[in-house]
N, C-alpha and C positions, 0 to 999 in steps of 0.2 A: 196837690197842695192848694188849698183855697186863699185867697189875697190877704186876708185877714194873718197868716201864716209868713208868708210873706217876705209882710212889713215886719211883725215882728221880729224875724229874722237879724235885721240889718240894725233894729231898734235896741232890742238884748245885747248883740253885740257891742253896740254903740255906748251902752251902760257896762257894760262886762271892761270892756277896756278905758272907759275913766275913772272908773272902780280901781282899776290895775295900776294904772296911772297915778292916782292919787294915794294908792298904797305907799308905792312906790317912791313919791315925793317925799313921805312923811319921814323914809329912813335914807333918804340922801343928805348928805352934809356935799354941797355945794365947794367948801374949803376943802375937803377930805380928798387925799390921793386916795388909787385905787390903779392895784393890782393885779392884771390879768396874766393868769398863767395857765401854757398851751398843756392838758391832763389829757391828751385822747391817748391811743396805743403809743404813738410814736414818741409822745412825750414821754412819756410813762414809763417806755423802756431806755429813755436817757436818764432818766435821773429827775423826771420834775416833780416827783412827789419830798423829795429829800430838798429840792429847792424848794419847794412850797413851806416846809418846816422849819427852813432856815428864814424864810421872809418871818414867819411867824414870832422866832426867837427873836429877829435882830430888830423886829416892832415894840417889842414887849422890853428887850435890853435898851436900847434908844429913848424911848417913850416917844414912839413916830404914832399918829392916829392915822392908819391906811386900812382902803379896803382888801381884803385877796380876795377876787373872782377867778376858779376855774370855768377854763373856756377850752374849746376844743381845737382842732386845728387850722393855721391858718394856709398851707401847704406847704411851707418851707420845711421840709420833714428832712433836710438835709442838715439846719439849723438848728436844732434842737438839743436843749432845752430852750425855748423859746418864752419869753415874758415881757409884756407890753405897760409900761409905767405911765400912767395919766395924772400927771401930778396940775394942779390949778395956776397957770402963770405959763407952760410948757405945752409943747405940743406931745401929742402922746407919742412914746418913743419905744420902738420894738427894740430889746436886746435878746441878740443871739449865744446858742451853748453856752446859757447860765449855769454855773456852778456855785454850792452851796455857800462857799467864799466870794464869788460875783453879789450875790443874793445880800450876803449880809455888808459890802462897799455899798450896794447900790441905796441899803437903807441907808446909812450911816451916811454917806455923803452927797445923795440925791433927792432922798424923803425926808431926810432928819437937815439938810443944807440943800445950798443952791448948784452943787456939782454934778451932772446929766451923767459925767462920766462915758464922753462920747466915743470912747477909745472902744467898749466893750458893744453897740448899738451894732444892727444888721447893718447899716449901709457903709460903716467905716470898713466893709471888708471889701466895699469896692470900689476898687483903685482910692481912697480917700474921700470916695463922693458925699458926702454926707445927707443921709436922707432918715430923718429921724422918724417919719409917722410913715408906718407898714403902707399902706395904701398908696404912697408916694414913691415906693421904692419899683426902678423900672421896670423888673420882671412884670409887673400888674399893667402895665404900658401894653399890655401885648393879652392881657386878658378881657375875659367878660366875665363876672360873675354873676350867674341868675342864681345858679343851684347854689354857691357856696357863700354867697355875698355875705353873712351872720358869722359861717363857720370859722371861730376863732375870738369871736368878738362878743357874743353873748354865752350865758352859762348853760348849757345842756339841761344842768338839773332843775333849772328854775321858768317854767311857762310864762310868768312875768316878765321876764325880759321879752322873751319871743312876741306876747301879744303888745307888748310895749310900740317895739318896730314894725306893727302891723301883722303880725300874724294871724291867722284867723278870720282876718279882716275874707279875703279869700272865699272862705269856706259861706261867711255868713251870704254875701255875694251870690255866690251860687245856689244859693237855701234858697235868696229873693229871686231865684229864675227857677222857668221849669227845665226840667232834666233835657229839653230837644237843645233849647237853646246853651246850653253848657257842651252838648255835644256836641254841638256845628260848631264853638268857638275851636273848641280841640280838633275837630277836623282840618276847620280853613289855616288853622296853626301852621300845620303840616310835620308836626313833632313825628320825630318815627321811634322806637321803639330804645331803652340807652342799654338795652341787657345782651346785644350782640348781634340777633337777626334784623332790625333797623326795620321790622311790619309798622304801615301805618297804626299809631296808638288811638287815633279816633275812629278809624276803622274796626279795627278790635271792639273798642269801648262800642259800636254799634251793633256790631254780632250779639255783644251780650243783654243791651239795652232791647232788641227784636226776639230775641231767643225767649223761650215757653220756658216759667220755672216760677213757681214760687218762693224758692231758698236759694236764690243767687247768691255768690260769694266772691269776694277781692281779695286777693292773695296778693301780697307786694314780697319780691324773692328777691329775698337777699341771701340769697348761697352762693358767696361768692370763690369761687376757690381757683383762682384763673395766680400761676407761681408768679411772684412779686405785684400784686394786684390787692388794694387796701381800700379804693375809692369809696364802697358802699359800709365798709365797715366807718369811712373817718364820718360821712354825711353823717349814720346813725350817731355817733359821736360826739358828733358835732352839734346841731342843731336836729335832732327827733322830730319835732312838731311841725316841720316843712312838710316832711312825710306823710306824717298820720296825715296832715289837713290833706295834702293830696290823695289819701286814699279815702279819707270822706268826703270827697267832692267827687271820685270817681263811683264808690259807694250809691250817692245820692242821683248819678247820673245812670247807672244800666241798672239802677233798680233794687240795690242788695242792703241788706241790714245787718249783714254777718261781714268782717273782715281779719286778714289771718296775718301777721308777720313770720315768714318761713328766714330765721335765721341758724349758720349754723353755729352750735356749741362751742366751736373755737374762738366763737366772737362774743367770749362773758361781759366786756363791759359793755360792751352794743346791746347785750340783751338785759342789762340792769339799765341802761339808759331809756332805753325804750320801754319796757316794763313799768319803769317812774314815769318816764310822760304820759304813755297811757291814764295812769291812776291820775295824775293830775288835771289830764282832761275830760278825763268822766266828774271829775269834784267842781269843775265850773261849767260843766253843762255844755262842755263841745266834744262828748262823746255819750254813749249809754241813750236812757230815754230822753225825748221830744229836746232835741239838739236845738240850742236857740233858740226855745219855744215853740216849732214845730212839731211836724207829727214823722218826723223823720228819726228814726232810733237806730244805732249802728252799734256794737259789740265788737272789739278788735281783741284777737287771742293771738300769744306768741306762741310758736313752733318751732322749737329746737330740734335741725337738722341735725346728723351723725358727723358731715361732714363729705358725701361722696360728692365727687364732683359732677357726675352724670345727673343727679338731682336738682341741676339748673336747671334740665329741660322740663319743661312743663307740663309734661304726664309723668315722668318720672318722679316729681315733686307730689305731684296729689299721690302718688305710690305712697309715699314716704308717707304723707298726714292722712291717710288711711290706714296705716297700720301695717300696710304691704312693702316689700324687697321694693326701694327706689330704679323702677326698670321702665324705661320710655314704653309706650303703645303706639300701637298702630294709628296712624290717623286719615281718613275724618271716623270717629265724628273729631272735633277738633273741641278744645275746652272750654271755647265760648260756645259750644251746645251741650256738649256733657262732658263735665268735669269732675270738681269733688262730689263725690255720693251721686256721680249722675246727674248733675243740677248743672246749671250756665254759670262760668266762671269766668271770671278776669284777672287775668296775669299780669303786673305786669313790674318792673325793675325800681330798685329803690331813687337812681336818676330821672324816671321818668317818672314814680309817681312826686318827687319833688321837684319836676318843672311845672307840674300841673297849676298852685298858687300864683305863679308867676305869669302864666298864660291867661287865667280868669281873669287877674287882677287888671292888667295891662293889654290885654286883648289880645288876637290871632295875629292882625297885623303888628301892630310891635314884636310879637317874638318872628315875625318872617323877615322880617328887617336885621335879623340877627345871623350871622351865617351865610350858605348857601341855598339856593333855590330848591334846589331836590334834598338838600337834607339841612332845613332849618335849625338855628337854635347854638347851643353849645355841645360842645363835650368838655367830660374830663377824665383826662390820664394819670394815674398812678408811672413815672418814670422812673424806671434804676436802672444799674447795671453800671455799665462806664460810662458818666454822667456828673458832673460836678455839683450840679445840685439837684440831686434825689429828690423828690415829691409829686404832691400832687398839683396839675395843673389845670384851669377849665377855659376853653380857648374856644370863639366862637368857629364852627365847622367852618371851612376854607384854609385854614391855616397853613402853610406849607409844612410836612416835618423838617426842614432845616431850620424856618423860624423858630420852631417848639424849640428841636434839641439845641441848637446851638444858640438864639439871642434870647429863649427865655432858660432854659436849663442851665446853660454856660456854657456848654460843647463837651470835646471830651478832655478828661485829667491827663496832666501829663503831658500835653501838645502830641499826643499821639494819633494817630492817624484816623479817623469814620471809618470803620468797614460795613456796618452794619443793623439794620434796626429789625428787632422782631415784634409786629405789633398784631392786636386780637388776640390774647393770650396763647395759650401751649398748644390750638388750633389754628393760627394765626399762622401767619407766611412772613420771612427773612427777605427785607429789600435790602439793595445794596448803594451805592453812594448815589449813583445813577438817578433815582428815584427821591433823591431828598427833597425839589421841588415839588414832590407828587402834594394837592391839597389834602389836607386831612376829611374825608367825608366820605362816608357810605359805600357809592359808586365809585368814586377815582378811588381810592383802596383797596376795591372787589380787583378790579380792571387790572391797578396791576399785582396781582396776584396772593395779595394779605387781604384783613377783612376791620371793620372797626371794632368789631367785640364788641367785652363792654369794656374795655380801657387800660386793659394794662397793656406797656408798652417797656421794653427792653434794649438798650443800647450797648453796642458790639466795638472794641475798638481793634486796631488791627493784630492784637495778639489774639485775639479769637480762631477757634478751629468750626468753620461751618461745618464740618461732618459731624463735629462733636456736639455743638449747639442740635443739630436736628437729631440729633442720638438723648439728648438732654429730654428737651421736649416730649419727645414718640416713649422714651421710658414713664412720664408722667402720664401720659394720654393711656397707654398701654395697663398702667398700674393703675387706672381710674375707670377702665372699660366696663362693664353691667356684666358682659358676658353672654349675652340674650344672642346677637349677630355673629353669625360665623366669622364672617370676613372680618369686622372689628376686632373680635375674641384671639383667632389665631392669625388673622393677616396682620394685625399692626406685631404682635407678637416675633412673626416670623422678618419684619421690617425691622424690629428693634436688633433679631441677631447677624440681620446681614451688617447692621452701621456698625455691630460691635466687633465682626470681625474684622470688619473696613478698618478700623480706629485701633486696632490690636496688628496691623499689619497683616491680616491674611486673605486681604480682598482679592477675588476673583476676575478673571476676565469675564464680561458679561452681569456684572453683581448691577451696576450703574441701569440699566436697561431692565433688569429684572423687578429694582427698588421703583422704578417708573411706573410696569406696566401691574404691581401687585398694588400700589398707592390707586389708581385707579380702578383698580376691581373694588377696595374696599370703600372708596367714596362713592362707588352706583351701588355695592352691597349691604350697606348700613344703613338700617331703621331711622335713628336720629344723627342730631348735628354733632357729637363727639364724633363717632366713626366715618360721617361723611367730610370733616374738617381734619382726621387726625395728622393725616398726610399731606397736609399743606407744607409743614415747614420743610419734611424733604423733596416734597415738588420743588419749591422757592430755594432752595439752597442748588438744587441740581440745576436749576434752571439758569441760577446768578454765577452759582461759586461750582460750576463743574469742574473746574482744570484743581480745582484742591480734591476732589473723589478722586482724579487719575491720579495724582500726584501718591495719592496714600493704595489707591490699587495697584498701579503700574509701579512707582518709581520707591513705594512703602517708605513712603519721606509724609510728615506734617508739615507744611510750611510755615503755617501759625507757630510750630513747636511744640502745641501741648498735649497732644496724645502719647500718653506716655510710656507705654511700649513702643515707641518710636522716637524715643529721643533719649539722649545720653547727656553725659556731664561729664567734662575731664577738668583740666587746670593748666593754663597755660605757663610753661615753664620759662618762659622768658619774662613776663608778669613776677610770675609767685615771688613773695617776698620771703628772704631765710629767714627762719625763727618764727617767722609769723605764724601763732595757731588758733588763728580765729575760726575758720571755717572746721577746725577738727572737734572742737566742743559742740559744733553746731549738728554734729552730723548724728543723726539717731541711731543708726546701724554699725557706729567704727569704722565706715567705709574710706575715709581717711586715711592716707601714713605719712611717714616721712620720708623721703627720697633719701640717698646716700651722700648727696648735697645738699639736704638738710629743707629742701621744696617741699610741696606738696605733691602725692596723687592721688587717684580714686580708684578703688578696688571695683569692678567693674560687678562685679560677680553679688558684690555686697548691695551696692548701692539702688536706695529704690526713687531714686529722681523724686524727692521730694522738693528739690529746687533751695533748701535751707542753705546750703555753702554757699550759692550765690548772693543773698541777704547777708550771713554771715563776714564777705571778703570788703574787706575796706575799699573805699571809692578810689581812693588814688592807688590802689594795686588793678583791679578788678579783672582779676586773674582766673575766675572761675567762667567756663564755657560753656554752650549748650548747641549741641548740634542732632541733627534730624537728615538723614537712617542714624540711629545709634552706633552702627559698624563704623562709623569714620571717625569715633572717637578714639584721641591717641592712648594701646595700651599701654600702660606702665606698669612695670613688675612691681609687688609688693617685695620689701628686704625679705631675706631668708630669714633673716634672725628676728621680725616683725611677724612672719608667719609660726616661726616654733612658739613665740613665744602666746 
């Protein structure tokens, strides 16, 4: 790029966003509220389209003049319906699980009058504390936001906002340097990779910036299919244009003018949101030909994956957008030598190509200042499971998981006990309480015996069954396998039926020793990271939670309770209340009767433990039992005249 090229860079840019800006003025009312409502999936599937339509009516019924902005999410996906009201005179005030009825109070006596209505706001749900503007509220005490800092707060579908807050800025940035010096910034960063294997990404990015090819190509993979894992789906969602720009700076850096979004098809609004930013940044000149008035021209196409989960890995995936069965290869050569069509590719994760912006802008040193030493920067996890507040969180690496799950999540429901955390998705390793101090990062994660992934993370309270959870898992990994490797193909296979006879009571002596030494044949026998990771969680469970395999091989007792060929339900008759037939309507099989005293029992024969009598039996009886072997439940005769009849 010649100097003249450059400048103009930074100079277009410079005009492109007071251009944007000044649009943008012309349709702001300064007096005018405005309405931000969370639309990504997790809204979406609460109800915030029906909120949105209700803000609309109770605007037009009122005569309120307010903006609605859809925005994407802001993580509180426990929250939700989530909408954040910016009214002129107020500080902007997030309310939580708005409902169509919330929606139309909140015009009527917030937008249309001077009532906040602070009863219905996120922060009055704790303890009283009142904390009206999102950003103030303490769960973010405990965060960093590089990657998601926007998401929730500007509109996905509009590039205006995004280049408002500086977006692009970034891109133009690095247009005005040459491609060495944009690598060394990402090198001395020390970003590692956010899609699971944690490879240096400047590293990478140098393989392919060295490697021989005239049609280099960046691929940003977002196939993410790791069970309760939404991270890359909510980013795309959320804010698009973080990404793209970081793939056109990665683009401009190893060389490539072709660029691929590999998402999969279950991610339809991800791939309508991205598809619109695309077209919109080719219409202002920050994608297509001579980008900023340079000589740099980049093409970004989206690829819609089927959905296999093996197609995260990175020759599996060029499988896929070649037209071929998504099936890993051998490697080397590796993809930053020959990849799609044989050309030098770069791979690399929708997290990491959206720290890229942040890194340029702000430099190597500032993001090393963030995090840990060997594994700079942020992450973020998607958290469910037994978790008070589900979502997504972005926590600079170091973090301890106690601080995550318990002073940013809230601990667990119910004051019930921590057994357990599964983190790096369905290849990921089960720690136990022991390890909640462990920091969140890379290495101390490897070490002790789970991995960082790319960020889903799962929390276990003490009614958890660890044989069942690694039974859980290894059927997901199992049902996801290529099929290519033997030992993946039929070793995890033959893993999934020894847990299920373990879990059905018919475990063996020696079964414990056998699950060990075959989980190790298939991690040295497997091509790629599914087969070599699959038998993490029953390594990590055998390892933590061994005395529950004896317990259900030896003594064919669950102690969690819930395998359920190993556990029964009766009713205790010193409890049970006469006449009381709550629990008999509850029961789907008729396994219910009436004792000759007019109590309850449970047809043993009938009943398939589906646990409803105990929901079903009022709190001050709570007469319904549950015991683990099933043989020790008390039998009780059904009447004769209950059976003729």
């Amino acid at each position: 790029m010649n100097k003249h090229n450059k400048k103009s860079a930074e100079d277009n840019y410079t005009i492109l966003r007071h251009d944007v800006e000044r649009r943008l003025t012309e349709f702001k009312n300064e007096d005018q509220a405005h309405i931000y409502i969370g639309m990504a999936t997790c809204g979406l599937a609460s109800g915030a389209m029906d909120v949105k339509t209700a803000f609309e009516e109770g605007l037009k019924e009122y005569g309120v003049n307010a903006d609605i902005v859809p925005v994407g999410c802001v993580g509180h996906c426990y929250a939700e319906p989530l909408v954040i009201v910016a009214k002129p005179g107020f500080p902007p005030i997030l309310y939580n699980e708005v409902t169509p009825g919330k929606a139309k109070l909140l015009t009527r006596a917030f937008l249309g009058g001077e009532d906040p209505l602070f009863e219905y706001m996120l922060g009055a749900m704790e303890e009283n504390d009142m904390v009206p503007w999102v950003m103030e509220f303490p769960r973010f005490n405990h965060e960093k936001k590089v990657i998601m800092g926007q998401s929730g707060l500007i509109d996905p579908h509009d590039i205006k906002q995004y280049i408002e807050k500086g977006g692009y800025e970034a891109l133009s940035k690095a247009l005005g340097s040459e491609p060495e010096k944009n690598l060394s910034e990402v090198l001395e960063s020390g970003l590692r990779g956010r899609g699971g294997a944690g490879f240096l990404t400047g590293r990478k990015w140098q393989f392919v910036h060295d490697a021989d090819g005239e049609n280099k190509t960046v691929i940003c993979n977002a196939d993410e299919g790791d069970p309760g894992a939404y991270m890359d789906r909510t980013i795309l969602e959320s804010n698009p244009h973080q990404v793209i720009e970081g793939m056109a700076i990665a683009a401009y850096t190893v060389g490539a003018n072709r660029a691929i979004f590999y998402i999969r098809a279950e991610y339809p609004l991800a791939v309508k949101i991205i598809t619109q930013a695309i077209e919109q940044a080719k219409e202002l000149g920050l994608l297509g030909k001579g980008i900023l008035g340079t000589d740099f021209d980049l093409e970004i196409d989206v690829f819609q994956g089927s959905g296999a989960f093996v197609c995260g890995e990175e020759t599996a995936l060029i499988q896929s957008i070649q037209g071929s069965r998504g099936m890993p290869q051998l490697r080397p050569p590796y993809p930053a030598q020959k990849g799609l069509w044989n050309q030098p590719t770069l791979i690399n994760n929708v997290k990491t190509m959206a720290s890229i912006p942040p890194i340029i802008m702000n430099g190597a040193e500032w993001y090393r200042k963030i995090g840990t030493d060997n594994s700079p920067g942020t992450a973020i996890f998607s958290v469910v499971g037994n978790i008070v507040h589900a979502g997504l969180v972005e926590i600079p690496t170091g973090v301890t998981l106690r601080s995550l799950i318990f002073d940013i999540c809230g601990g667990i429901p119910e004051q019930k006990k921590f057994k357990a955390v599964q983190i790096g998705g369905p290849s990921g390793g089960c720690l136990p309480e022991e390890f909640l101090d462990t920091p969140i990062d890379f290495d101390s994660l490897t070490q002790a015996g789970a991995m960082m992934g790319s960020g889903g993370m799962v929390v276990m309270d003490e009614n958890s069954c660890m044989v069942d959870v690694a039974k859980f898992f290894l059927d997901f990994t199992q049902k996801e396998s290529c099929g290519k490797c033997t030992f993946c193909r039929i070793g995890t296979k033959h893993l999934l039926d020894i847990l299920d006879r373990i879990t059905r009571g018919e475990g063996r002596e020696g079964d414990i020793d056998l699950l060990e030494s075959l989980s190790m044949d298939i991690k040295n026998g497997s091509l790629c990271g599914l087969g070599k990771t699959a038998p993490n969680p029953v390594l990590t469970t055998i390892r933590y939670f061994r005395d529950e395999y004896e317990a259900h091989i030896k003594e064919k007792r669950c102690p969690a309770m819930m395998c359920r060929e190993l556990i029964a339900y009766y009713i205790d008759l010193d409890k049970c209340a006469r006449g009381c037939d709550a629990c008999v309507g509850s029961c789907p099989t008729d396994a219910i009767f009436t004792t000759s005293n007019r109590k309850k029992g449970i047809d043993q024969t009938l009943c398939v433990k589906c646990g409803e009598c105990v929901s079903a039996c009022p709190p001050e009886y709570d007469a319904v039992r549950k015991v683990s072997p099933p043989n020790l439940a008390p039998i009780i005769e059904r009447p004769k005249e209950d059976k003729n009849d």
